[in-house]
One Martini backbone bead per residue (centre of mass of N, CA, C, O) as a GRO file, in nm:
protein
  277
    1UNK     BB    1   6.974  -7.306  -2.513
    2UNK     BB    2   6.849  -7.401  -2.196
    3UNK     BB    3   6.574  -7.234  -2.128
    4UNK     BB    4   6.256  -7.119  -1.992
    5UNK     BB    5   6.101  -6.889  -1.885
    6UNK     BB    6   5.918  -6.865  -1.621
    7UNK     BB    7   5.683  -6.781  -1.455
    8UNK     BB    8   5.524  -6.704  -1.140
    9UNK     BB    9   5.783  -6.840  -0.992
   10UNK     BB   10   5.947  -6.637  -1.034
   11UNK     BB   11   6.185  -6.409  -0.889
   12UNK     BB   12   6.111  -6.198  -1.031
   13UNK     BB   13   5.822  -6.103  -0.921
   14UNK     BB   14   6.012  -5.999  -0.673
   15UNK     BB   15   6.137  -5.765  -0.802
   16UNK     BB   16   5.909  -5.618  -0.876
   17UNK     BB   17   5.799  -5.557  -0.598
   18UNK     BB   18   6.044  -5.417  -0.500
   19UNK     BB   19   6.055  -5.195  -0.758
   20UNK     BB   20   5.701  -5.083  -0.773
   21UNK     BB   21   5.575  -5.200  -0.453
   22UNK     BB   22   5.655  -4.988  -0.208
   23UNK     BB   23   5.466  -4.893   0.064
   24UNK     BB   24   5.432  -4.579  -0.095
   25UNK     BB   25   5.338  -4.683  -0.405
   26UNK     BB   26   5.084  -4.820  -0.446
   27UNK     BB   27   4.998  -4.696  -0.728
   28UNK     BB   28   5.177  -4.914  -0.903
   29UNK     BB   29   5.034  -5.169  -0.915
   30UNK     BB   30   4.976  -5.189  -1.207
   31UNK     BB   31   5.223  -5.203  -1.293
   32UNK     BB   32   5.304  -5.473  -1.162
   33UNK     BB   33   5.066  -5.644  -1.311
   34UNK     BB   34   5.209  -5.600  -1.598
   35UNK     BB   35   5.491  -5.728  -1.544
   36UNK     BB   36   5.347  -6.020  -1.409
   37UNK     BB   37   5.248  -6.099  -1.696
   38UNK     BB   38   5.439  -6.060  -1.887
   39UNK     BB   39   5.618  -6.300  -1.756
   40UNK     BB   40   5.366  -6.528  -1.811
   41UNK     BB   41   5.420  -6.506  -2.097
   42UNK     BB   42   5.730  -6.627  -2.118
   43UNK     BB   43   5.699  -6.941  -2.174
   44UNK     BB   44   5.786  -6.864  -2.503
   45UNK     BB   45   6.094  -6.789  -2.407
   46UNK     BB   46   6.376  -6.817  -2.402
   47UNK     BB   47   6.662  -6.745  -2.251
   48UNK     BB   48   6.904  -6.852  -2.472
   49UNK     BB   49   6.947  -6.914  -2.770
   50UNK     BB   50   7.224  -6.933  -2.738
   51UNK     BB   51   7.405  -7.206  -2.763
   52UNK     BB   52   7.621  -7.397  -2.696
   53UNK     BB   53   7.800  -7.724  -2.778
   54UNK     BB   54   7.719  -7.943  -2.591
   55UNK     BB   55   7.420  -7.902  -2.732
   56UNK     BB   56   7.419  -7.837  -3.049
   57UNK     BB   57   7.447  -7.524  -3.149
   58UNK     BB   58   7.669  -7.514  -3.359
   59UNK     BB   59   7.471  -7.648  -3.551
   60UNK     BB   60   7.330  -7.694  -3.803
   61UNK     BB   61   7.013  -7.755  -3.840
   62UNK     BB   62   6.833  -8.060  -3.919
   63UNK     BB   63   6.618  -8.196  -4.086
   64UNK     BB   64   6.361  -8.417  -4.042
   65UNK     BB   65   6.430  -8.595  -4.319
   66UNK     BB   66   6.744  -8.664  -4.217
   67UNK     BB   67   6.680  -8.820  -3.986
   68UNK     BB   68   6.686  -9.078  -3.746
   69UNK     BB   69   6.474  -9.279  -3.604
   70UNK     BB   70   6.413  -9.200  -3.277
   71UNK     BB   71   6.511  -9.057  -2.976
   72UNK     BB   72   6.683  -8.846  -3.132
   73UNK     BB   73   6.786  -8.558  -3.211
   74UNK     BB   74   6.815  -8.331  -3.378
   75UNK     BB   75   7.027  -8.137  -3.499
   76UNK     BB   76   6.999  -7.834  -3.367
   77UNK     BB   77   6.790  -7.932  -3.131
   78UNK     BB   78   6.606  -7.791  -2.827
   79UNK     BB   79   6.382  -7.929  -2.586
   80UNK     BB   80   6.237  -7.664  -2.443
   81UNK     BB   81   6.083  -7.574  -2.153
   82UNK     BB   82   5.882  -7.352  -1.988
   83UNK     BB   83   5.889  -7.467  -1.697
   84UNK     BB   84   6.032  -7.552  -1.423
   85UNK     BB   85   5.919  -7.876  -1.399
   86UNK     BB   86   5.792  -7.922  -1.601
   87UNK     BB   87   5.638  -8.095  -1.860
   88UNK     BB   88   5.727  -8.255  -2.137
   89UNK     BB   89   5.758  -8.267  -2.463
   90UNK     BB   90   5.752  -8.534  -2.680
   91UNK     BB   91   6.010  -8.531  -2.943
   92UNK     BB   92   5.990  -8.788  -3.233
   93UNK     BB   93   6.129  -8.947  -3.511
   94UNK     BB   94   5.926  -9.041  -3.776
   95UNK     BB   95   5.766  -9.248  -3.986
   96UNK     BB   96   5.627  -9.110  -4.316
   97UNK     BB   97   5.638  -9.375  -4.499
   98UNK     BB   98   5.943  -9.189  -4.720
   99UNK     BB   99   5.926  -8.955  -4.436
  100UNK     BB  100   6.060  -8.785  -4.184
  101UNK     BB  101   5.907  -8.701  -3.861
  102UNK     BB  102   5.767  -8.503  -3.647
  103UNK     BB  103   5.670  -8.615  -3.305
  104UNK     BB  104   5.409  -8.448  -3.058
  105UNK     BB  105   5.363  -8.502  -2.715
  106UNK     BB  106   5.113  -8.446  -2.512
  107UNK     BB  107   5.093  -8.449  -2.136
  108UNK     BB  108   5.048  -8.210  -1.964
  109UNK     BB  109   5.228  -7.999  -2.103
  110UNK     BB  110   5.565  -7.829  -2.248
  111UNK     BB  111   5.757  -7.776  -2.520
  112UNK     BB  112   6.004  -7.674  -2.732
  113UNK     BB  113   6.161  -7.711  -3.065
  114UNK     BB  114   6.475  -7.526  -3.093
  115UNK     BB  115   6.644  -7.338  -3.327
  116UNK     BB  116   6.858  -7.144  -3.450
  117UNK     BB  117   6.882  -6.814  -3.677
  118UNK     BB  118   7.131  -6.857  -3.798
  119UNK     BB  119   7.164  -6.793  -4.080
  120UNK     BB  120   6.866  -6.612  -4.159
  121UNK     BB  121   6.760  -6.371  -4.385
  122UNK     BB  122   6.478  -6.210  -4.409
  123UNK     BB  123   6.582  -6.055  -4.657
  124UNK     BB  124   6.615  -6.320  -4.821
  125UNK     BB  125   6.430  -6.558  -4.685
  126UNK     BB  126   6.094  -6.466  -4.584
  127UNK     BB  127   6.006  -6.782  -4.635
  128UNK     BB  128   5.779  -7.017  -4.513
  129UNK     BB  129   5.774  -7.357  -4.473
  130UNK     BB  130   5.528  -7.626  -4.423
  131UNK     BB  131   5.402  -7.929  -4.221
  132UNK     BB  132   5.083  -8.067  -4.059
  133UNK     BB  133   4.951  -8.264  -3.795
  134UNK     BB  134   4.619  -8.314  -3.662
  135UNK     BB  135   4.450  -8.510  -3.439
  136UNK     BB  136   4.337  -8.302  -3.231
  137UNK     BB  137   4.133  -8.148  -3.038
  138UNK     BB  138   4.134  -7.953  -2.773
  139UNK     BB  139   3.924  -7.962  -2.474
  140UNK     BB  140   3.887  -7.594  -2.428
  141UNK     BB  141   4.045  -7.441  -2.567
  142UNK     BB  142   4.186  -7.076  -2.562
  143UNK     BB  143   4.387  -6.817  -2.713
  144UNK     BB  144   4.227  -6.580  -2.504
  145UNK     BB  145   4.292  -6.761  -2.257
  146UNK     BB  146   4.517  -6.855  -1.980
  147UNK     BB  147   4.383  -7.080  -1.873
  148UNK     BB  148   4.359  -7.224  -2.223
  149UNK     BB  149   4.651  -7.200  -2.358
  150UNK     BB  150   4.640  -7.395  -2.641
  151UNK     BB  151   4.828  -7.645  -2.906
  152UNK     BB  152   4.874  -7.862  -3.081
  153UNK     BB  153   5.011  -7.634  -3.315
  154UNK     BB  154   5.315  -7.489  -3.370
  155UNK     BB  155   5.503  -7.202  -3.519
  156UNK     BB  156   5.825  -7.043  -3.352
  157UNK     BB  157   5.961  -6.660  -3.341
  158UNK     BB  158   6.234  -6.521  -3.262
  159UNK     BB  159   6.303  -6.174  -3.181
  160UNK     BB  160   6.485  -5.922  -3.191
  161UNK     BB  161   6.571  -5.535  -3.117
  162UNK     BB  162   6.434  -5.246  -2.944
  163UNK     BB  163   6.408  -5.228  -2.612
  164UNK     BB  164   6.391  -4.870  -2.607
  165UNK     BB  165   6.071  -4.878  -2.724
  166UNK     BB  166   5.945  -4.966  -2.526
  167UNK     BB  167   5.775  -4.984  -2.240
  168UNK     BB  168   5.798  -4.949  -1.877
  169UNK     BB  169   5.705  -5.250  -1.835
  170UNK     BB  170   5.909  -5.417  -2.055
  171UNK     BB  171   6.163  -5.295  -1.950
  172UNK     BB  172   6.195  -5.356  -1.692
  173UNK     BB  173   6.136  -5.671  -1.706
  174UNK     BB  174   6.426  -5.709  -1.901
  175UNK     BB  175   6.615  -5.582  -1.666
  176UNK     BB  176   6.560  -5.766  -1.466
  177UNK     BB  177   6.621  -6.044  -1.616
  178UNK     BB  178   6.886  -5.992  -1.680
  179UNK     BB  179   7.021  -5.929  -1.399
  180UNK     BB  180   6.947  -6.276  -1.361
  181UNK     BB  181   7.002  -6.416  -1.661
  182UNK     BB  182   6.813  -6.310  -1.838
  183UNK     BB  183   6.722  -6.314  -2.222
  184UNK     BB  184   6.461  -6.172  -2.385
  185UNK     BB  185   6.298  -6.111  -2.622
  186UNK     BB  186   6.125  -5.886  -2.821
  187UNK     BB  187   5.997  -6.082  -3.017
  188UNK     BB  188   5.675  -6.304  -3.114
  189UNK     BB  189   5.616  -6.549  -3.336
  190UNK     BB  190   5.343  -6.720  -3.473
  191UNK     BB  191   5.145  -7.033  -3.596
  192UNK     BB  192   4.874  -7.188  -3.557
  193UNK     BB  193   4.603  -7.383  -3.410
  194UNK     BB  194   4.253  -7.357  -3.367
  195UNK     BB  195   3.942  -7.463  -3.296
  196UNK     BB  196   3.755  -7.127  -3.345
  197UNK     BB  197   3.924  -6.946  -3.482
  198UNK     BB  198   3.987  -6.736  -3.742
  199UNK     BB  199   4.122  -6.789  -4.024
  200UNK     BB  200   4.376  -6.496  -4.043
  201UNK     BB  201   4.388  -6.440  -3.719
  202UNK     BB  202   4.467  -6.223  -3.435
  203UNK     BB  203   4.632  -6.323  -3.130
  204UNK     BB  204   4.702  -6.247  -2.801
  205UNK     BB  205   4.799  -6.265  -2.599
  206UNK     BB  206   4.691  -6.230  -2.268
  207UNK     BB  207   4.977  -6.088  -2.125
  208UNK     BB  208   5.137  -5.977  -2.409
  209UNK     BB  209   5.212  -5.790  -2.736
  210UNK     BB  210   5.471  -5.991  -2.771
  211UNK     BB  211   5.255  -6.226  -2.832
  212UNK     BB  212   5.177  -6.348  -3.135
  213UNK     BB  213   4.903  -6.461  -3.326
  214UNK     BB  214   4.872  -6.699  -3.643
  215UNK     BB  215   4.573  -6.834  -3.794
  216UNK     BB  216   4.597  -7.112  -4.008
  217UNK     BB  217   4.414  -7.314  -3.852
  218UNK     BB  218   4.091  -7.548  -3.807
  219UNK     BB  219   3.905  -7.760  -3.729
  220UNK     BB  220   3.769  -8.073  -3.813
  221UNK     BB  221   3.864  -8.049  -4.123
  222UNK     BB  222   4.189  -8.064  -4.035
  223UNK     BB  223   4.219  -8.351  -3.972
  224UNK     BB  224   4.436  -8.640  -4.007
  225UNK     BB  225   4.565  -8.412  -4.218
  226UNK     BB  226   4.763  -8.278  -4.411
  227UNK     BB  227   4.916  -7.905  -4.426
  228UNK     BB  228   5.047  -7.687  -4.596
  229UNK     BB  229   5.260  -7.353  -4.591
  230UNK     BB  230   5.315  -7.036  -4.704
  231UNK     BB  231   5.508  -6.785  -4.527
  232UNK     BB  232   5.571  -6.406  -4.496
  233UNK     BB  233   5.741  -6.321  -4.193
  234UNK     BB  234   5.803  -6.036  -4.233
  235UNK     BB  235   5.552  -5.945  -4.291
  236UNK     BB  236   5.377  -6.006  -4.086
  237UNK     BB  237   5.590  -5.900  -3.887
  238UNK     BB  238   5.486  -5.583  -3.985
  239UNK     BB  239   5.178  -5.620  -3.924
  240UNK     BB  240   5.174  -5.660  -3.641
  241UNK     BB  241   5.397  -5.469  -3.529
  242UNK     BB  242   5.484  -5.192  -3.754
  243UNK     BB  243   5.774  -5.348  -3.809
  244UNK     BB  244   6.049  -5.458  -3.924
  245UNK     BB  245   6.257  -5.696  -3.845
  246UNK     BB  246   6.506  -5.871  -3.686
  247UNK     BB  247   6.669  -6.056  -3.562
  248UNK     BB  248   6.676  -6.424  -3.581
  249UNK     BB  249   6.699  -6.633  -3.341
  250UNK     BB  250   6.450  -6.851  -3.312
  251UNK     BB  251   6.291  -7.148  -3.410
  252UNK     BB  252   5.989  -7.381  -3.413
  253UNK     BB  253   5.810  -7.594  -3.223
  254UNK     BB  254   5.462  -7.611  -3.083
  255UNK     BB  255   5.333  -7.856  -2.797
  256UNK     BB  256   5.033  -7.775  -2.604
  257UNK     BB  257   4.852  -7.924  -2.262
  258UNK     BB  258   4.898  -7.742  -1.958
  259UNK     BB  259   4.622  -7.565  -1.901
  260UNK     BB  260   4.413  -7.835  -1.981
  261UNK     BB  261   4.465  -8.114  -1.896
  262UNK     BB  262   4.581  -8.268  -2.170
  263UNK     BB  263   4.606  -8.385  -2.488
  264UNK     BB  264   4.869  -8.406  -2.778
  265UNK     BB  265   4.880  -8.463  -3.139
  266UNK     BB  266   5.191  -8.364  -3.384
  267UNK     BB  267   5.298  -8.337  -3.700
  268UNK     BB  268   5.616  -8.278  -3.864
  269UNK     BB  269   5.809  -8.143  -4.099
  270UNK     BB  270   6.012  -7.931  -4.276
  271UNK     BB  271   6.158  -7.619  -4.236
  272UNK     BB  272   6.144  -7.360  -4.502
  273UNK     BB  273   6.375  -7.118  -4.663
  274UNK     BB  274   6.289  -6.890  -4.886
  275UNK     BB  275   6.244  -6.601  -5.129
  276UNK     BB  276   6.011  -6.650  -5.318
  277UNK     BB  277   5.869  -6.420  -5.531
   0.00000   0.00000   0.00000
């Protein structure tokens, strides 16, 4: 896990045009707005899941309540941009009472903190569990507009899969960014907080249905206070895509509020999978 992939200022997006739209071919000019939309909507995509050693990547992921409170990340975790250049959100341990959590801060920022999926069954264990705090709503935020799309908390999950089942715009889109050295996701899962979707619903990314998000709180009735949580990831993400999921690349959380160029925060506890019933 190195960086996330670039939006509009992505090279890519030069190479879409190089090979979709020659001026012979202006026709295809649909494919390639469909292309660069793709590209910007991978915001939200690791560019390589797989970390290195040097990064902490391969030691497993340490809970947020064993970590000691202070600037350094817990081991296993890596707090990736979401473009080049752009404000990292701010993730710090910190006591919460006689349990240590991550406290999530953006200042016009992005940026996920982000866990590897080895080791992690979604055969065995599809049940995530997990718990949250919001500070505030986002003034504006809303997660159907592209220049609007921010949220105090998500946890997000990268998955593998079948990339020659994608369409023709998903494809090409995957094998240019391959080629430039991006490995982007089959598909990527959310759980939300958002300020008025209504919760049980689902949220299509603005530019991609490969980025699917499910709204599971909201609303000023849940502010300032614990909310916990659990979902069984496998069926979601069944229900989503209409076929049973891949391999987990990697989960994470994720507070963002540089489309709104507002503040965000937001507290979190330990991501936890298990079983269930």
């Amino acid at each position: 896990m190195q960086r996330i992939v670039s939006t509009l200022r992505s090279p890519y997006v030069t190479l879409c045009a190089q090979a979709f739209h020659p001026p012979s071919r202006r026709a295809t000019g649909a494919a390639l707005a469909a292309v660069v939309a793709w590209l910007a909507a991978l915001a939200y995509v690791p560019n390589a899941i797989s970390a290195d050693a040097s990064a902490g990547g391969g030691s497993a992921a340490v809970p947020f309540s064993k970590a000691s409170p202070g600037s350094a990340l817990p081991t296993g975790w890596q707090n990736l941009p979401v473009v080049s250049g752009k404000k990292l959100t701010a993730y710090t341990v910190v006591a919460d009472g006689k349990r240590n959590v991550i406290e999530a801060n953006s200042v016009d920022s992005a940026s996920a903190l982000v866990a590897k999926g080895d080791g992690i069954d979604l055969n065995v264990t599809p049940v995530v569990a997990w718990r949250w705090k919001v500070d505030k709503a986002i003034p504006g935020a809303d997660n159907l507009a592209s220049d609007k799309e921010d949220a105090p908390a998500r946890l997000v999950f990268f998955f593998d899969g079948d990339k020659s089942s994608l369409s023709f715009g998903d494809r090409a889109a995957m094998t240019l960014a391959k080629a430039g050295g991006e490995d982007l996701p089959y598909a990527t899962l959310m759980y939300i907080w958002s300020n008025d979707a209504p919760v049980g619903g689902v949220i299509q990314n603005p530019h991609t249905d490969r980025v699917q998000m499910m709204v599971v709180a909201g609303g000023d009735a849940s502010l300032g206070k614990w909310q916990t949580f659990s979902r069984n990831v496998a069926a979601d993400y069944e229900r989503v895509y209409k076929e049973k999921p891949g391999k987990l690349l990697g989960y994470g959380i994720f507070t963002d509020s540089d489309n709104t160029h507002a503040t965000a925060r937001a507290w979190y506890g330990d991501v936890r999978f298990d079983a269930g019933k």
